[in-house]
Structures are given as C-alpha cells and as structure tokens.
N, C-alpha and C positions, 0 to 999 in steps of 0.2 A: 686596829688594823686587821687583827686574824679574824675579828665578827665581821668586819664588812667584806672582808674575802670569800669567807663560808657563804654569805650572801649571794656572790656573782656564782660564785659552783654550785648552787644550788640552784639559783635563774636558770644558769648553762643547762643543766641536766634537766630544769622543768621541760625547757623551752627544746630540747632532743628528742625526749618521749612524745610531746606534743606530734611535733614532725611527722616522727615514725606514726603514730595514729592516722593522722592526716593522709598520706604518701601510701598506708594500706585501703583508703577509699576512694582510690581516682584513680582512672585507667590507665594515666601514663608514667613515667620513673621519675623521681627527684630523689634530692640527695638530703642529707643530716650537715650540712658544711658549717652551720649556723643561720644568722638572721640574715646575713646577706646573700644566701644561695639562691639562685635562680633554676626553676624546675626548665628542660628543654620542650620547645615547643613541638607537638606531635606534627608530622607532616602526614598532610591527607592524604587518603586513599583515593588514585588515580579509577574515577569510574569506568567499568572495562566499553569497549564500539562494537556493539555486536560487527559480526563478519558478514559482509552479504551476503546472500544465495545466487548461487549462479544460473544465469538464467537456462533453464530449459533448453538443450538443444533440440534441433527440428525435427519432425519424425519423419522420416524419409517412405517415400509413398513408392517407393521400390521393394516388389519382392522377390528376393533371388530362387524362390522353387515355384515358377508359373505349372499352373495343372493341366493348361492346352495350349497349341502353339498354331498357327496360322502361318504359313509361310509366302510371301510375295516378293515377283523380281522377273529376272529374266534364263536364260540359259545354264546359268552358271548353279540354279535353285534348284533346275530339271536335271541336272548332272548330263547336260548334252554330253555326246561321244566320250563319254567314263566305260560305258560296256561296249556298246559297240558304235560300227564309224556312223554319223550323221541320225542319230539314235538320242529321246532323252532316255532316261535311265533312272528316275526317282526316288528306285530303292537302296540307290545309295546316295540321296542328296544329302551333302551336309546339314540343311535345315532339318528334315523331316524324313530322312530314310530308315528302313527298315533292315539294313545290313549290320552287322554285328561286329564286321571288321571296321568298317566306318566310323561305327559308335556316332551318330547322328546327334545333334542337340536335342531335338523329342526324346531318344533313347536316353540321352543322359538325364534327363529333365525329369520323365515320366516313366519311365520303363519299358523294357517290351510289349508287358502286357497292356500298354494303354495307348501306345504309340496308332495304330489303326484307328481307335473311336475318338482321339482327341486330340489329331495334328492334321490338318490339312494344307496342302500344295499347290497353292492357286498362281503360280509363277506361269510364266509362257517363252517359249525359246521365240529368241527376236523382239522381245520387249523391250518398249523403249519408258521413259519417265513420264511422256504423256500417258501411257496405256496404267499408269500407276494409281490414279484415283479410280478406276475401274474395278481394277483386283483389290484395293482396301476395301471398298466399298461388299465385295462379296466376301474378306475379311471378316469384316464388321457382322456378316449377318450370322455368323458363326459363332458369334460371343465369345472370343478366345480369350485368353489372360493375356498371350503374349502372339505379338507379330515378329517377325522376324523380316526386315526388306534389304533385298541388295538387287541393286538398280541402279544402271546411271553408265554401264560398258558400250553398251549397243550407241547410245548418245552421240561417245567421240570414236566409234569404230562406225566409220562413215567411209562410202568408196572415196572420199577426198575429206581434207579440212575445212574446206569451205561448207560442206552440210552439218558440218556438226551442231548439236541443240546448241541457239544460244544458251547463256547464260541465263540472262529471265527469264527465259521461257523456262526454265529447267527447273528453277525456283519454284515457280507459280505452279507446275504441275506438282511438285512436291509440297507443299504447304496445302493446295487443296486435295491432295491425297489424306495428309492428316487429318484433315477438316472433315473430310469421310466417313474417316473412321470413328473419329470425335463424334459424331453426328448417331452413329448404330452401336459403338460399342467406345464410352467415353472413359474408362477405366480401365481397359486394353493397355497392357506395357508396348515400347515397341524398341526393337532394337536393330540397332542401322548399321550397316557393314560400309565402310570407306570404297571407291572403289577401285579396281585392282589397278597398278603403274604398269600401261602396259607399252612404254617405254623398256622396262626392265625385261618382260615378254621377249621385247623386240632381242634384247640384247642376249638371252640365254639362248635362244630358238634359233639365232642366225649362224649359231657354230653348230648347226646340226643341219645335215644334208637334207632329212626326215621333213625338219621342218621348213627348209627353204622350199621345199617339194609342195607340201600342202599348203605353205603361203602364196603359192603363186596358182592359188584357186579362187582368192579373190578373200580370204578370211580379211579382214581388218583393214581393208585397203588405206585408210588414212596413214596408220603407223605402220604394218608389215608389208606392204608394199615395194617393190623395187630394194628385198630387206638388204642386199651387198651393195649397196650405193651407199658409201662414207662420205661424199660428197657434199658439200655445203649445203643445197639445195635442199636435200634430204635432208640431212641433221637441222636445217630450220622447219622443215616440215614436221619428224619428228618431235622434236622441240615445241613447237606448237600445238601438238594433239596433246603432250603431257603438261602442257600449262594448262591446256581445259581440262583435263580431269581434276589438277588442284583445285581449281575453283570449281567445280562439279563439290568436289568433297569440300570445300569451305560452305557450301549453300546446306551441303545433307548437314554438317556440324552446326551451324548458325540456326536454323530452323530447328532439328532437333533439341537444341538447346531453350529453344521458346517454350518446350510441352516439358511439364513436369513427371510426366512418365515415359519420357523418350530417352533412350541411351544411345549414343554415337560411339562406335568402337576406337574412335581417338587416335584412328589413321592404321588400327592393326592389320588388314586387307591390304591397304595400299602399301603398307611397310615389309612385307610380306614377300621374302625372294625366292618363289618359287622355281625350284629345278627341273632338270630334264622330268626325274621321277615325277613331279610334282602334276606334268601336264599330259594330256590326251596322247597317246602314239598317235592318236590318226589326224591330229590339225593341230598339235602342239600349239594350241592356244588356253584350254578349255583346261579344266583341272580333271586329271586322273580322281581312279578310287581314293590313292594318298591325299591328292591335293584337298581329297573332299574334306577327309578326315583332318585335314589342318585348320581348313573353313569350321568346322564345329568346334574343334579345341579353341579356335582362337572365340569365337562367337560364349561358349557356355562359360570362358575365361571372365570376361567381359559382364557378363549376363548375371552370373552368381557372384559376383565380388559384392562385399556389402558397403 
C-alpha cells in the first residue's frame, strides 16, 4: 500500500511539472488543477473599421475682399438730393463714394487710395430694371471683381399702380442683365440689395409736414400720393404697390440664387426702417448722407461675411 501510493505522488508531481512547462509555451493562461483542467478559450481580437473621411466640403467661389467694384441701379446709387435738392451727389453714394463720413463700400473694400482708379458709378437717377442689362453690360467692360446693383424702386414708383413693371417683365430684364455680365466679365461677384418697403416711407414721411410738402410734387405717386387718405381706397392702393415690391425682391432673391457668384442681401434694404434722419430734407423719400452710410454698412455686412 505505501509503494503504490509513492507511485500516484509521484505521477501527480510528474504530471504538474509537465504542465507548468507546457503553460510557459503557449500564449494564453491555464491552470496545474490536474488531468482534468480545462485551459479557457482565448477570445479574439475584434478587427478595428477604419473611420471614414469626411467628405471635402465645397470651396466657396466667394471672396469677401473684391479689389474693384462696379456699381449699377438707379437714384438711390447717384445719392439723388443727399447734397443738394433735385442733385445726384456720388461722392457720398453708399456703393462707390468718396466721402469719409459715409465710409462707402469701395472705401471699406479698397481704401481711399484706390477708391478713384478701381470703382466705378454707372447707376442712372430714374432707372428702371429694363435699363439694367445696359449698365451691366458697361459693367462688364470694366472687368470688375464685384458689382454691386440696386434696382427695382422706380418699377413700382409709378404715377398710378396700374404702370407698374409686371412681374415678368421685371424677371426677364434681370436674368438678362446677369447674362450680360456673364457674357464680358463671367467671374465678376455681384451683390443685390432687396428693395427698399416704401410702404414704411410712406408711413414715417406722413407725420412730417416737410414731407407731406414734397410728396405732393408728384414723388412716388403710386404709394405717396394723396399720403393723409387712411381710407380704404388708399390703404388697398397702398397695399398693392408693396405686394409688388415683394415679389420685385422674390425674382432679385430667386435669380440671384441661380449664379453661383451672386449674393442677395436676404431682405436687409427692404427690412430697413429708415427715419426722419435717415431720408433727404428736400423729398423725404431718397436717403440722406446717414441713410447712405446705412446702405454700405448694411451691403459690406453682407458682402464680407464668409
């Protein structure tokens, strides 16, 4: 009985060293329990998913510091009666003036020193949106980086409602104005001003003696017309001139939106409550030096945002 027991404790202790030998050449843990231990099975290594790359965003064909500016429109470009009455006044237009209280979008854009040799003014007081592919077109021959156009007031300031530009027609003159330009200078940014609610005009001007005075010279006759008539008549009248200019600015935003180098000011003009200060003394219609100086802050706003 004690031989054949030394026997088994001698197995045992063969069969533990073994083990232990065993268990230092294999990569994963087991145990000395005896003959019937079971080593645990390694769980695999989960292969890593690479991460995608994200794709590229677009590179935007916009640049916020044009080197020359081109300005086209109507009255409001010329700085009519800003200096004096029935007068334009260019050196302080919001686009392209050279006044330093104004601080013009050229000035802001280019500087003083370059404002003369590389902005030009080709706006016309009493323009209307047909006369628009005319003045791109002399735009264009200028090779400008950036246009500047506001246009589209003289439209629905008609002696009645009933002359106001249609609709189409107001389109089609604006799409082949761009087509103009596309045509002599197809890299040219251009950036659109809404235009002004002059429903709100109407509403600032008629508490002022001043300007019931110089509306009753024929300015605007569609909407400043007969301006102390609260009567239904009226208020459908006015009412009507300022649905056409929404849809006036729905055609500048929709078209501008087709050119990938076009920027629409996204109603800042038309949203725009210009004050007493804001407008001409002498036709309280027309923007003062101030107003001008609003017209460029709001435009180089717009212009430089990236």
């Amino acid at each position: 009985m004690r031989g054949r027991g030394t026997f088994r404790t001698a197995r045992r202790v063969t069969f533990r060293a073994t083990a232990a030998l065993l268990c230092a050449g294999v990569l994963f843990g087991c145990t000395a329990e005896g003959p019937d231990a079971v080593a645990p099975v390694p769980t695999p290594t989960p292969k890593s998913t690479p991460t995608p790359k994200p794709a590229p965003s677009p590179t935007s064909l916009w640049d916020v510091s044009p080197g020359s500016v081109a300005a086209v429109g109507d009255s409001v470009t010329r700085a009519f009666d800003a200096c004096a009455v029935l007068a334009d006044c260019p050196e302080v237009s919001w686009a392209t003036g050279t006044d330093r209280a104004v601080n013009s979008l050229a000035l802001r854009l280019l500087g003083p020193e370059k404002v003369a040799a590389r902005s030009w003014n080709l706006a016309r007081t009493g323009a209307r949106m047909a006369e628009l592919p005319e003045q791109m077109a002399g735009a264009a021959a200028e090779k400008p980086e950036l246009v500047t156009v506001m246009m589209g007031a003289n439209d629905a300031c008609r002696p009645t409602p009933e002359l106001m530009t249609p609709v189409a027609d107001f389109r089609l003159s604006f799409e082949t104005a761009l087509a103009r330009l596309r045509a002599g200078a197809p890299k040219a940014q251009v950036y659109v001003s809404s235009v002004p609610d002059l429903k709100h005009l109407w509403s600032t001007g008629r508490l002022s003696p001043a300007g019931l005075r110089a509306w009753k010279l024929g300015i605007c006759g569609s909407m400043l017309a007969d301006a102390e008539d609260l009567g239904p008549a009226a208020e459908r009248r006015r009412t009507t001139v300022r649905a056409r200019v929404v849809a006036y600015n729905r055609v500048l935003e929709e078209v501008c939106a087709e050119d990938e180098r076009c920027r629409y000011d996204d109603g800042a003009v038309f949203g725009f409550r210009f004050d007493g200060g804001q407008l001409s003394p002498w036709d309280w219609f027309h923007p003062s030096r101030d107003g001008q100086a609003r017209l460029a802050e709001l435009a180089y706003r717009r212009i430089t945002k990236e």
